[in-house]
N, C-alpha and C positions, 0 to 999 in steps of 0.2 A: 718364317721360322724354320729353321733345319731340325725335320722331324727325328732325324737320322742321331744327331745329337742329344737332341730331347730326352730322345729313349735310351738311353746311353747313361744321362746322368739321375734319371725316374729310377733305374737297375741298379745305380749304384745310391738313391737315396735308398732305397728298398732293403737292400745289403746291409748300411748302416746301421738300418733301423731293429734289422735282426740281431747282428752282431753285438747290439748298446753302443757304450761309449769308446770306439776305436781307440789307438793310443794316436798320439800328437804324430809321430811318424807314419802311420796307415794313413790319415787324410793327407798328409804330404804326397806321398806314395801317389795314390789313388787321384791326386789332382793329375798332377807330373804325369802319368798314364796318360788320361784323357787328354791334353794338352800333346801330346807325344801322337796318338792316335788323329786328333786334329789334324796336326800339323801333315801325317801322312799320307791324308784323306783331302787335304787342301780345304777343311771345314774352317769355314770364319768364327762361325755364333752361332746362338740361338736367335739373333732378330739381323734382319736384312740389314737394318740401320742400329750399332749397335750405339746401347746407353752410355754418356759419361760417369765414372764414381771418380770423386774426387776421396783420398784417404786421410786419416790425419790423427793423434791423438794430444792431447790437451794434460793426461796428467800421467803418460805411461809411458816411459824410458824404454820398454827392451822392443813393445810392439810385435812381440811374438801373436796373437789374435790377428792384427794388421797384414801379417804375411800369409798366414792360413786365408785368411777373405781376399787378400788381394790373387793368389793362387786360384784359387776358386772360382772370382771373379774371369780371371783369366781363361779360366778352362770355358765358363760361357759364352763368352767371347763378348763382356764387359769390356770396353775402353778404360784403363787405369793411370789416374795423375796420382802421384804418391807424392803430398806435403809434408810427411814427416813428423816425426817425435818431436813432441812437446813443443805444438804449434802454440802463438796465442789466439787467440778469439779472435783479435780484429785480424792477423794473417786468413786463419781460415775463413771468416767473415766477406773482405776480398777477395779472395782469391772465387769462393763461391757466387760472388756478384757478377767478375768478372766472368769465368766462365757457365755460368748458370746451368751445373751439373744437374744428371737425372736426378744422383745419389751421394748424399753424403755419408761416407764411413768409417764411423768412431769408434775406438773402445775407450774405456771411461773404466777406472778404475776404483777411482774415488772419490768420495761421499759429496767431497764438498766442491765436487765439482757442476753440481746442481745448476747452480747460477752461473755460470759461466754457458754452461750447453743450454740452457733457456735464453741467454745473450744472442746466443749463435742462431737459434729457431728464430726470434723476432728479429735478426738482420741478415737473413740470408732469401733467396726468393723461395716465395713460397711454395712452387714447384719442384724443387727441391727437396728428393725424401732424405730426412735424416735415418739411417741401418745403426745403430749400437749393439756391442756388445762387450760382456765383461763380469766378473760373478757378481757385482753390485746389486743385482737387477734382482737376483733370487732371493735375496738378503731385505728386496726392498721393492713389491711388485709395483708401488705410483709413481715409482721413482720414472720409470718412461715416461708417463704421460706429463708428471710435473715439466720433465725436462722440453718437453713437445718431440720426444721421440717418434718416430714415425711406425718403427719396425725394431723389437728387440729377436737379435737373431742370437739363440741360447748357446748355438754351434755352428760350426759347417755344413751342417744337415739342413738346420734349420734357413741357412741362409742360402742354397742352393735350391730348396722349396721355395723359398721365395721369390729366386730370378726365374724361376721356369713359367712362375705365372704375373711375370713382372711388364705390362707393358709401357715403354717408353713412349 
């Protein structure tokens, strides 16, 4: 694990957390940086071998959520396959068989989209964490678990917390 990194984006959860709710363009910002400082440093990631996230959403056209976590993902030095908007179940469903991703990550926008992402949980490998996110979730805290959600990441904060102590 590149400690050098670590501590890099520990400073920049840390920041966030003072700051409250950055706007949509500060996490942009602040990804794009790290990624930039990577790239200068010749830093891979945070894990020697890094993790697959396959992305995907099911019932959200613009995927704005999707590019903030794919960004992010990126600055860890996450491997990212991007499926696209308004995948169906059995696409992402394959496509996860296929390449039997660390991570799968969703936002979910929609109510009734329940049974569909509980579809996807019982045919994808079990290995496989499902990451969501999306306001749904606040509106409706069993809604992860009904769904077999693995990890509801509230934000970028929250979802950067997550890969730091994420092992593949």
């Amino acid at each position: 694990m590149n400690l050098i990194l670590r501590k890099k984006i520990i400073n920049a959860c840390q920041n966030w957390h003072k700051t409250r709710h950055p706007s949509r363009e500060a996490f942009l910002e602040l990804a794009n940086n790290i990624i930039q400082w990577k790239q200068e440093r010749d830093i891979q990631g945070l894990w020697k071998n890094p993790p697959l996230m396959l992305t995907a959403t099911i019932d959200d056209g613009w995927g704005h959520g999707l590019e903030i976590i794919q960004l992010y993902a990126q600055a860890a030095g996450v491997r990212i396959m991007p499926l696209g908007l308004m995948q169906s179940t059995e696409t992402i469903i394959a496509k996860c068989q296929n390449y039997v991703p660390h991570i799968l990550g969703m936002t979910i926008l929609q109510f009734d989209s329940e049974d569909s992402m509980a579809y996807i949980r019982k045919n994808i490998p079990s290995k496989t964490l499902i990451i969501a996110g999306g306001p749904l979730f606040r509106a409706d805290p069993g809604l992860s678990r009904r769904m077999g959600i693995d990890f509801t990441a509230k934000d970028a904060v929250a979802f950067m917390e997550f890969l730091l102590n994420f092992k593949p």
